[in-house]
C-alpha positions in Angstrom: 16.2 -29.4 -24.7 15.7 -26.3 -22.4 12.2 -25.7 -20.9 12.5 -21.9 -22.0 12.1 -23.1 -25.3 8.9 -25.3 -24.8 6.6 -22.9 -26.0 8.2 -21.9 -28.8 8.5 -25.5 -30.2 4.8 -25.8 -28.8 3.9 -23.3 -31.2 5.7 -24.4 -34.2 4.6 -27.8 -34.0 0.8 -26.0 -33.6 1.9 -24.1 -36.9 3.0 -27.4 -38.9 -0.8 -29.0 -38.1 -2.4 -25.5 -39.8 0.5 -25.4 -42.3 -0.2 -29.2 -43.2 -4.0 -28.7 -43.2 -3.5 -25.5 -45.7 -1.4 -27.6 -48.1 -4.2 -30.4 -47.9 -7.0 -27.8 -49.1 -4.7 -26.1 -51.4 -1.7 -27.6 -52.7 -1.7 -25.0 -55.6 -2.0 -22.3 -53.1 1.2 -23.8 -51.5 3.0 -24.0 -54.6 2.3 -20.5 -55.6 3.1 -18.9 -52.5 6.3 -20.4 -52.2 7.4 -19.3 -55.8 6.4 -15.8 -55.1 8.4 -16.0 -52.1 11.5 -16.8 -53.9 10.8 -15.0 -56.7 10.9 -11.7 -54.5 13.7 -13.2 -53.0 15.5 -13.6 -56.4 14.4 -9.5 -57.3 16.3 -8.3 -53.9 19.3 -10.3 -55.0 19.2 -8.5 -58.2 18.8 -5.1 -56.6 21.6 -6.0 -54.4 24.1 -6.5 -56.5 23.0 -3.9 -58.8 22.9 -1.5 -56.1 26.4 -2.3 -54.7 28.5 -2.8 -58.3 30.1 0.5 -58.5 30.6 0.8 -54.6 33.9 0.4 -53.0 34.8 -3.1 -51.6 34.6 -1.8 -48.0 31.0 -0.6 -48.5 29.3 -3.4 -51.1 28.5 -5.9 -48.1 26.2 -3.3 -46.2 24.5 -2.0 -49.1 23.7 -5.6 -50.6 22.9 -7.1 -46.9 20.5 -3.9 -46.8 19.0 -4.0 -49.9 18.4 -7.7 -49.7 16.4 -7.3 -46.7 13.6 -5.7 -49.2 13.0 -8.9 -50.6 12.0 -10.3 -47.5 10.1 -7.4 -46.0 8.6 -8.0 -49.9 7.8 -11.8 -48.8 6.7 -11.2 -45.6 4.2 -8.0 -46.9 3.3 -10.2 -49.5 1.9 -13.1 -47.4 4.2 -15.6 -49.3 6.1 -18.2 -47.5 9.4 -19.7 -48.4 9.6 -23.3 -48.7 12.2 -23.5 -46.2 9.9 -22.3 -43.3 7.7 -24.5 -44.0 10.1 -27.3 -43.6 11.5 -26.1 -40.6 7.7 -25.8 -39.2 6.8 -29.4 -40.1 9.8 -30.5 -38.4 8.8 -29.2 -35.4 5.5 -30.8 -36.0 7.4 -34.3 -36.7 9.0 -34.5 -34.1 6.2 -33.3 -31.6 3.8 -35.7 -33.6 0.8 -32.9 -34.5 1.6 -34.2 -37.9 2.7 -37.4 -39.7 4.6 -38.5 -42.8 1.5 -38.9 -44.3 
C-alpha cells in the first residue's frame, strides 16, 4: 500500500465506525436510505433510456451516461446512501479494525 493513500483509508475506516454506529441506532433508517438510493438510481435509468430511444446509435451512450448522472446527483442531494458505499466503507473499517464482524 502507498503512504499517499494513508489518509484516505484513515478516513474511510473513521467513516465505517460512524457508519456502523448509525446502523446500530437505526437499522430502519439504514434500510430506508439505501432503498431510496436505489430507487433514484432505478428513475435515472428510466430516464436514460427513455431519453436516448429515438437517438442515433452514435449519440444514445452520451445522452444515457448524462442523464444517469441525475440519479445520483438525486442520491447524493437526497442524503441517501447506496448499499454499496457502505460496504466499501466497512471494509476499510475491517481491515483497519475501527470495526468488527460483530
Amino acid at each position: 500500500m502507498s503512504a499517499g493513500y494513508a489518509p484516505t483509508i484513515d478516513t474511510y475506516a473513521t467513516l465505517a465506525a460512524a457508519k456502523a454506529a448509525a446502523w446500530r441506532r437505526s437499522p430502519v433508517g439504514f434500510f430506508a436510505g439505501a432503498i431510496l438510493a436505489g430507487t433514484y438510481i432505478g428513475i435515472a435509468m428510466i430516464l436514460a433510456i427513455s431519453a436516448a430511444a429515438g437517438l442515433p446509435p452514435g449519440v444514445r451512450p452520451l445522452v444515457m451516461g448524462a442523464t444517469f448522472g441525475i440519479g445520483l446527483i438525486l442520491t447524493v442531494f437526497a442524503g441517501a446512501e447506496l448499499f454499496t458505499g457502505y460496504v466499501m466503507y466497512l471494509g476499510f473499517g475491517l481491515a483497519k479494525r475501527t470495526i468488527s464482524y460483530g
